[in-house]
C-alpha positions as CSV (number, residue, x, y, z in Angstrom):
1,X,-27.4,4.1,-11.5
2,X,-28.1,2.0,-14.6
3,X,-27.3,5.2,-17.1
4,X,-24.2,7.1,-17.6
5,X,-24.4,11.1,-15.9
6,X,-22.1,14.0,-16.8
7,X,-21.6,15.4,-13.3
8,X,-22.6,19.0,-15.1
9,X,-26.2,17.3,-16.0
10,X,-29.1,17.9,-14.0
11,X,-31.7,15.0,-13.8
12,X,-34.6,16.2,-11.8
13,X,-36.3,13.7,-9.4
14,X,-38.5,11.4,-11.1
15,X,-37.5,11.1,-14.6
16,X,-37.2,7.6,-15.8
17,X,-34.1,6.6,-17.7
18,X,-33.3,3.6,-19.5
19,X,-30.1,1.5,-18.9
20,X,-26.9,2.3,-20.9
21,X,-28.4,5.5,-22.0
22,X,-25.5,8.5,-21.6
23,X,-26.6,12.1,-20.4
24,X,-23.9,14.4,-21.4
25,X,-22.2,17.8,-20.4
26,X,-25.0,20.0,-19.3
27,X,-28.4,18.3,-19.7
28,X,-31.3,19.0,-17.9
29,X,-33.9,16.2,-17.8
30,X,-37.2,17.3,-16.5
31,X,-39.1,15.3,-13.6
32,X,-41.9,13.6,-15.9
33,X,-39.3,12.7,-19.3
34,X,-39.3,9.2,-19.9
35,X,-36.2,8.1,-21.6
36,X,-35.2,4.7,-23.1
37,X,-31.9,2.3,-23.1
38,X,-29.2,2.8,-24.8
39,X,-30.5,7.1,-25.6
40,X,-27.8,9.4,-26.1
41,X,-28.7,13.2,-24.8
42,X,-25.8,15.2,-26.3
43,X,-24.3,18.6,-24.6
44,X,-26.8,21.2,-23.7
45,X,-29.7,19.3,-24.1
46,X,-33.2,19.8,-22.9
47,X,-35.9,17.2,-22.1
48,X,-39.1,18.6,-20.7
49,X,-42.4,16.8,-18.4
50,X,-44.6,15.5,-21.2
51,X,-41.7,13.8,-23.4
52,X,-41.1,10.4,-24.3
53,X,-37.9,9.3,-25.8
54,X,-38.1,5.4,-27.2
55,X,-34.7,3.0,-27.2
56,X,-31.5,3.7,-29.1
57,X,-32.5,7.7,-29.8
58,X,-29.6,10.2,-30.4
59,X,-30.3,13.4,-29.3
60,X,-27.1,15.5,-30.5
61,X,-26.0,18.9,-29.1
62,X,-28.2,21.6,-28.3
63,X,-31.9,20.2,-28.6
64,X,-34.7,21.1,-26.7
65,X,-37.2,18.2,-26.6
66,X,-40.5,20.2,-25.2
67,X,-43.2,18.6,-24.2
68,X,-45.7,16.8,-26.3
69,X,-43.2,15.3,-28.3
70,X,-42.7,11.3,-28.5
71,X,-39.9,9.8,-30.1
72,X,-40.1,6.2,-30.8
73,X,-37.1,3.9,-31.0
74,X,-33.8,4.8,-32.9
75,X,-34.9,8.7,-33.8
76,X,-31.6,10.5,-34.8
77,X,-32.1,14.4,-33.9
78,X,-29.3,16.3,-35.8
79,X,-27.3,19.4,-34.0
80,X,-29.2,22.2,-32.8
81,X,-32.4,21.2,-34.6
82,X,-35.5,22.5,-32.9
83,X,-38.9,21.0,-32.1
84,X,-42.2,24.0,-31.2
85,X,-45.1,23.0,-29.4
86,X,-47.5,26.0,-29.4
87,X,-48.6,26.5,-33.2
88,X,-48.8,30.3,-32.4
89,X,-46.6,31.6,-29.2
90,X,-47.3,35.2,-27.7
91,X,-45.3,35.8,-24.7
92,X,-48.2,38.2,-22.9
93,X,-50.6,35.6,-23.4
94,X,-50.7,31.7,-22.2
95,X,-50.8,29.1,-24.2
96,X,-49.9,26.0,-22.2
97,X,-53.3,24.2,-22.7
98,X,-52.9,24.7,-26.6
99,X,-49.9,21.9,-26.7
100,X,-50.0,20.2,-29.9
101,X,-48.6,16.8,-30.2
102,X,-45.6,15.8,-32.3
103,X,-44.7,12.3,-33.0
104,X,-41.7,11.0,-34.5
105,X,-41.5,7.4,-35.7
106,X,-39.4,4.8,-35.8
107,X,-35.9,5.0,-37.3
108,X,-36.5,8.7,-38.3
109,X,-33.2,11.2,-39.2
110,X,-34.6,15.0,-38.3
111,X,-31.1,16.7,-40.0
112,X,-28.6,19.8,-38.2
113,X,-30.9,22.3,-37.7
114,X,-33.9,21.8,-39.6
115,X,-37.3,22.5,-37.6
116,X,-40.6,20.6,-36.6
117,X,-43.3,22.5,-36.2
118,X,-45.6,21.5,-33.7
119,X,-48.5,19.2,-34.6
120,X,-47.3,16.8,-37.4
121,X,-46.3,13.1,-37.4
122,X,-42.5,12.1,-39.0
123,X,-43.2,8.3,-40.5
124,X,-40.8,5.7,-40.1
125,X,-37.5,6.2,-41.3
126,X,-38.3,9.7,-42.9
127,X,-35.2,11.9,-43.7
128,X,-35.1,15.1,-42.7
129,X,-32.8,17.5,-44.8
130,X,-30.3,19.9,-42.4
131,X,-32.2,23.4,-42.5
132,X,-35.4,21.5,-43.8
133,X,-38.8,23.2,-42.0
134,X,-41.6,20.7,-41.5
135,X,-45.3,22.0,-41.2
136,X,-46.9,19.0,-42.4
137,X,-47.2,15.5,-41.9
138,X,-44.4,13.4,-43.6
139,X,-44.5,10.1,-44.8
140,X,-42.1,7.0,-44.2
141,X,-39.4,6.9,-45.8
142,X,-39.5,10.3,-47.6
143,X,-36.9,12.3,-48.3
144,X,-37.5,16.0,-46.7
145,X,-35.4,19.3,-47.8
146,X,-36.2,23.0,-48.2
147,X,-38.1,26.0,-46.6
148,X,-40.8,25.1,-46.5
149,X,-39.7,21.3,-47.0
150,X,-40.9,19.5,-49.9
151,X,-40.5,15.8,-51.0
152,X,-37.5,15.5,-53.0
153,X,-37.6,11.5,-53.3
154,X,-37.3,8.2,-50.9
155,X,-34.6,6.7,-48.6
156,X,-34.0,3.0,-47.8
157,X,-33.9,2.1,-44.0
158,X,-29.7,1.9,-44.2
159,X,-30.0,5.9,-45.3
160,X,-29.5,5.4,-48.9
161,X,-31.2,7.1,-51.5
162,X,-33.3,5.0,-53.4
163,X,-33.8,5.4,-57.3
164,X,-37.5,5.8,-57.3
165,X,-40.2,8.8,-58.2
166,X,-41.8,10.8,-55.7
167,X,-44.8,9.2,-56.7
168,X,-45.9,6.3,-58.7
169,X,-45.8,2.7,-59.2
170,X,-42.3,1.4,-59.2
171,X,-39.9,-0.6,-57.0
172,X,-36.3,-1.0,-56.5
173,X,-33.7,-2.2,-53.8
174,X,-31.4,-0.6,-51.4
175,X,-28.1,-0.2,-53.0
176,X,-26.2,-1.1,-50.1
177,X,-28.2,-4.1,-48.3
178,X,-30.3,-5.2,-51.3
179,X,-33.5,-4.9,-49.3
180,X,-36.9,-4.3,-51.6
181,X,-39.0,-1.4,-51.5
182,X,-42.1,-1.2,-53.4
183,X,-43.8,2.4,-54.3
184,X,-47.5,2.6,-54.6
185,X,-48.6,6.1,-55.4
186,X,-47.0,8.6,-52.1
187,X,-46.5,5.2,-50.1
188,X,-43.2,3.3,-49.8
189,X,-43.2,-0.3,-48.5
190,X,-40.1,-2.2,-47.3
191,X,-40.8,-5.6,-48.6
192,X,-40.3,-9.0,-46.0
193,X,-37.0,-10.7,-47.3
194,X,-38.2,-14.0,-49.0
């Protein structure tokens, strides 16, 4: 075994997971979850069929990762928050062919307990407030917070807050690595290092 397994975690037959990746206290990994290197699954996590987990992905305590979600490489999913994947769930009626896809891209930070409603994309390197509740799309590198979540500014790959309008024309660097961002109306571009 290439992967690190709690003795309490149940990995059913099938599921594909990456080396150096750690599955923790009482994890249950469905057959279909595909699961990359070096992925943490924290206590009490969930993975179902139709998910795909990218490299370097922390998944802390008590997640459920249904199906139809992807996360690409280095997504950070904050304590007990919680992905949907039926827009509008009845219990006396079926909805399993109504799975809408939710993607979270690179290098995104979905905060303790904030939620994802089914159907959006995350953009690279979003932030995601705790408590925030996303029903929308979100762009990269936007900063996320409130019920329902709103844009309250921009954040630099390292996690810093950068100085910048929500929207505009404007540029700055990241405080702590010096790296440039420019701002073109709702889009933020990490510029290539000269």
């Amino acid at each position: 075994m290439s992967h690190y397994q709690h003795p309490s975690a149940i990995v059913d037959d099938g599921a594909q997971i990456g080396e150096g990746s750690r599955v923790w206290h009482f994890v249950h990994v469905c057959p279909g979850a595909q699961i990359g290197k070096g992925v943490s699954l924290g206590q009490n996590v969930f993975v179902g069929n139709k998910v795909v987990i990218g490299d370097h992905c922390k998944i802390q305590n008590n997640v459920s990762v249904y199906d139809n979600v992807t996360l690409e490489e280095g997504v950070f999913c904050g304590p007990s928050m919680v992905f949907t994947n039926v827009y509008n769930p009845r219990s006396l009626i079926e909805r399993k062919d109504q799975y809408r896809d939710t993607l979270v891209k690179k290098g995104a930070t979905l905060g303790a307990n904030c939620t994802i409603v089914c159907g959006v994309t995350i953009g690279e390197y979003a932030f995601v407030g705790a408590g925030a509740v996303i029903n929308k799309d979100v762009p990269a590198y936007a900063l996320m917070v409130g019920v329902p979540a709103r844009q309250l500014g921009w954040m630099s790959e390292f996690g810093e807050r950068l100085e910048l309008p929500v929207e505009g024309e404007a540029e700055c660097l990241c405080p702590h690595t010096g790296a440039r961002y420019v701002l073109r109306g709702n889009n933020l571009s990490k510029m290539d290092a000269q």
